[in-house]
N, C-alpha and C positions, 0 to 999 in steps of 0.2 A: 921572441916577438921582436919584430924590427919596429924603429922609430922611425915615421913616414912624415907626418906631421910636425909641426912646431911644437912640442911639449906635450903632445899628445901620442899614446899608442894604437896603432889600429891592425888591425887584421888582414885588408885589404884597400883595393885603391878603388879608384873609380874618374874620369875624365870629370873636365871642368872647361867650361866656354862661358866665355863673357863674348858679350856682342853691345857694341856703340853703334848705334842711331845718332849720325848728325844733325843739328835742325839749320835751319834758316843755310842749308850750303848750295852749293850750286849742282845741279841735275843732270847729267848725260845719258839721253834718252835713245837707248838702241830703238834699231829700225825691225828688230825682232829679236825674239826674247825665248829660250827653250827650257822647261821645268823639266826637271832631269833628279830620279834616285841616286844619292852617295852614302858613302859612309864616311860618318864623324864621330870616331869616338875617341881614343885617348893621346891620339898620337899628338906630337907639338907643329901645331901649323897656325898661319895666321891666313884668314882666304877676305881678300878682295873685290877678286872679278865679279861681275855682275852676276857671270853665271855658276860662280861658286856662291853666291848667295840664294841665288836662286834655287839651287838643288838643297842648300842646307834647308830654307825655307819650305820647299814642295815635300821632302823626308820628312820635315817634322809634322807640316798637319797631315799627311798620307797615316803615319805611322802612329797618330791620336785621331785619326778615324774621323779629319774634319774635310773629308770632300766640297762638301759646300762651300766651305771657306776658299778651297782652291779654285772652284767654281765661280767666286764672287769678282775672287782677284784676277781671273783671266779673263774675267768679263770686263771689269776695271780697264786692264789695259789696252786691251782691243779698242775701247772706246778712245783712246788716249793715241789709237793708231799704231800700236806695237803687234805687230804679228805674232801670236804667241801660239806655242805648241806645249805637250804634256809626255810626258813618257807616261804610257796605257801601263797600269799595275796589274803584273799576274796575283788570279787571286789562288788558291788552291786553301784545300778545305783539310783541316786535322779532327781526329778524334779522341777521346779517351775512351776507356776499358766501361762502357755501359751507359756511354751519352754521346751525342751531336757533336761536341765539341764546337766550332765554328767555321771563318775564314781568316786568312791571313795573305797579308801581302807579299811576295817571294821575288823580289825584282835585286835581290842581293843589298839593296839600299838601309841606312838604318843612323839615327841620331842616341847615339848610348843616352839613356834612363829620359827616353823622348817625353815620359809624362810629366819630367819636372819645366817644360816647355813652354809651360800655358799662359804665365806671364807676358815674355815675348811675341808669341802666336797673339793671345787676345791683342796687345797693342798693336801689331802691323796689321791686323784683320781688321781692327774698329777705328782707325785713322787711316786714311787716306793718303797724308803727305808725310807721316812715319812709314807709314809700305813706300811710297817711293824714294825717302832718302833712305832707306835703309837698300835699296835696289840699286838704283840709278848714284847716290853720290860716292864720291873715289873718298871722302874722309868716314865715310862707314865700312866697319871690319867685325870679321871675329876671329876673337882669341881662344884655341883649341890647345888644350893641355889636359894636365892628369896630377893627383895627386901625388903621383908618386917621383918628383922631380922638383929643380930649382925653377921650372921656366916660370915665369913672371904671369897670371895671365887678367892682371890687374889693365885695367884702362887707365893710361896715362896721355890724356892728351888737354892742349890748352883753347878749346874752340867749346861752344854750344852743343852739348849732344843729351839723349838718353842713354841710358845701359842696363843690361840684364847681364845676370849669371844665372848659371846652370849648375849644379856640383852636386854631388854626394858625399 
């Protein structure tokens, strides 16, 4: 058994994202805005750009089945005069061996273990100027890592923010 962990043994790994929420920072308001499926899952990356948030954002409530929420938010900013667009989810349908099975999304997009998300998701869905500073401000980020490494993906900064993690 390998030691992954601080003084812990485990069996496997699994990705970890922390994400900072600025508050009170300053807001740069694209003139259009495009919700786009990525994947994030364990590699080590820190993503910035507007619209690498944007896709982490649009991946995670696609992929916990909160259309409406993406619905509210691009209604949001249209209001706000951003031209926004959505990458259209293929849906396609699976079965099991003596039932219906369902649908599922196939657009290759995907937030590793997206149901532990819900924290994050409900605050940028139920606040207003936390979905835009977590958009629009350059001192909001997230930290993409994995348990299975030194990367750091601890929030270390000296300003006003929220933060969430994600881990298994």
């Amino acid at each position: 058994m390998k030691q992954i962990r601080k003084g812990v043994f485990e069996t496997n790994s699994s990705s970890t994202h922390s994400i900072c929420i600025a508050k009170d920072a300053e807001l740069t308001i694209p003139k259009a805005l495009h919700f786009s499926f990525g994947e994030f899952g364990w590699e080590c990356d820190t993503l910035y750009s507007v619209s690498e948030k944007a896709s982490y954002l649009y991946t995670g409530l696609m992929a916990n089945k909160r259309k409406e929420d993406v619905d509210k938010i691009v209604e949001l900013l249209k209001d706000k005069g951003i031209e926004v667009t959505t990458e259209e989810p293929i849906y396609k349908k699976y079965t099991y061996k003596g039932n219906d099975g369902g649908e599922y999304i196939d657009n290759g997009g995907y937030v590793d273990h997206s149901d532990d998300m819900g924290d994050f998701l409900n605050a940028v869905c139920e606040d207003e100027s936390k979905l835009m500073s977590y958009l629009f401000s350059d001192l909001s980020f997230i930290i993409i890592g994995n348990d299975n490494d030194d990367e750091d993906v601890d929030i270390n900064v000296d300003y006003a923010h929220d933060e969430y993690y994600k881990g298994n």
